[in-house]
C-alpha positions in Angstrom: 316.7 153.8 160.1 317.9 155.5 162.8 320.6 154.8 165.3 319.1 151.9 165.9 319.3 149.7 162.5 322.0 147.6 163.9 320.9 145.7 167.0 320.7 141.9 167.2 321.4 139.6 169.6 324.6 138.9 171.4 326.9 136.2 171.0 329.7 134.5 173.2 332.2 135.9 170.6 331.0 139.8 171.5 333.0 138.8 175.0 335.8 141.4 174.4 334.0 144.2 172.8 331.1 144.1 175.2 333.7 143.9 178.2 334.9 146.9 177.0 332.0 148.9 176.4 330.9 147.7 180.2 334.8 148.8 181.6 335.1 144.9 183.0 338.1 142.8 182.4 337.4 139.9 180.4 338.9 137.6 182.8 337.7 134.2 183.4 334.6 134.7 185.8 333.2 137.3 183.5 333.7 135.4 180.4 331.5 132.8 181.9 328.7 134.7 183.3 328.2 136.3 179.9 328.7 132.9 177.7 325.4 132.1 180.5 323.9 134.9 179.7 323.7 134.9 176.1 322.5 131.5 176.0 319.7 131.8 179.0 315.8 131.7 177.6 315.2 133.9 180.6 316.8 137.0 179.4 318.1 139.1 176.4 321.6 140.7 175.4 321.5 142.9 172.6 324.2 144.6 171.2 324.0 147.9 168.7 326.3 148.2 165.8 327.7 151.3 163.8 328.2 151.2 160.8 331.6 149.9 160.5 330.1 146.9 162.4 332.0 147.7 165.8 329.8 147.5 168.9 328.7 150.4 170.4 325.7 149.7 172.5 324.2 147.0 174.9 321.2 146.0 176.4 320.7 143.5 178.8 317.2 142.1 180.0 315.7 139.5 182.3 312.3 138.0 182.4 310.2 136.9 185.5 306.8 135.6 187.2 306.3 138.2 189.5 303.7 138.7 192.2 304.5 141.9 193.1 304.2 142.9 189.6 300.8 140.5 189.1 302.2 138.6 186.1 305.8 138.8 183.8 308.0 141.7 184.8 311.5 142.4 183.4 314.0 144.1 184.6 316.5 146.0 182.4 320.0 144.6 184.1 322.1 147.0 182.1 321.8 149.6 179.0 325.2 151.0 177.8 326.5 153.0 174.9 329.5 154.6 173.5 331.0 157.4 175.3 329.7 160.2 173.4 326.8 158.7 171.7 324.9 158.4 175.2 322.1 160.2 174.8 320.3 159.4 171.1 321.4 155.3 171.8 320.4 155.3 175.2 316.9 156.3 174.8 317.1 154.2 171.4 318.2 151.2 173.2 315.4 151.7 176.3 313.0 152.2 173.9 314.4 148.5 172.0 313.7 147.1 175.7 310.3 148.1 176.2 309.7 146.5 173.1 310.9 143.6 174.1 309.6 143.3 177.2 306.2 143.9 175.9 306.6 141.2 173.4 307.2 138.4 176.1 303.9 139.3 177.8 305.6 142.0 180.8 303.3 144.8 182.0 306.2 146.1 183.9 309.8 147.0 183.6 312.3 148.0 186.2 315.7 149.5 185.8 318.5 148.7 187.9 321.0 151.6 187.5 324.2 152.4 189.3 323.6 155.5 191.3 327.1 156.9 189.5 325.1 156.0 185.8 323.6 159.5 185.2 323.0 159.3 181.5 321.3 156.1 182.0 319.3 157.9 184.6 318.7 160.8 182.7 317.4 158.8 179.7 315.2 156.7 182.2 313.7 159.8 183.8 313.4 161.4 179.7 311.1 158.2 179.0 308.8 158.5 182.1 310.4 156.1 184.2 309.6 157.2 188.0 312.1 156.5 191.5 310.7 153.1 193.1 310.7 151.5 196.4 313.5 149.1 195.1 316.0 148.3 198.6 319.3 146.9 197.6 321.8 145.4 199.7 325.4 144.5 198.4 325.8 140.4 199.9 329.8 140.0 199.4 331.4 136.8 198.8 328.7 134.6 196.4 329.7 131.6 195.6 
């Protein structure tokens, strides 16, 4: 069913492979931001299988009230896939997002992409997704 059939949800015990996928050390900080958030109502990780079982894709969600937006937004916080398999699972995955956002009531959805991300870019701009008026500004040193 596509390159899609194996996509559930995350779990604390993905740690490693999804560390790798993302190119992050699975040091100590890491570990527990993503034990949070795999656990948090207010967002989704996915993870796509192959067939073998080994991970090869991730999406990451998160869910607000938004007045900007008029109602839920969500912003997809990451999409990743296997180097090589970029294209087919990317848009796969986006499209897995949409769907998900639709089904927790969002009328919107905004990526957040590193600017050195191009086939996450590329898939984005494939799907109809349009450059915004987002304004980012790195803060340094959070507690």
């Amino acid at each position: 069913a596509g390159p899609l059939s194996g996509v559930g949800r995350s779990r604390r015990t993905d740690l490693s492979p999804v560390s790798a996928l993302l190119g992050v050390g699975a040091d100590g900080r890491f570990e527990r931001l993503f034990a949070r958030l795999v656990r948090d109502l207010g967002g989704d990780v996915y993870v796509a299988e192959n067939e073998a079982g080994e991970i090869v894709g991730l999406v990451a969600l998160r869910y607000m009230r938004s007045l900007a937006a008029r109602g839920m937004a969500a912003i997809l916080d990451q999409a990743r896939a296997r180097e090589g398999a970029e294209t087919p699972l990317l848009d796969g995955l986006v499209a897995f997002a949409e769907a998900r956002a639709r089904r927790r009531g969002c009328d919107c959805l905004t990526a957040w992409v590193d600017e050195r991300d191009a086939a996450l870019r590329t898939a984005l701009v494939t799907r109809g997704y349009r450059p915004g008026t987002r304004l980012t500004r790195e803060l340094g040193g959070a507690a």
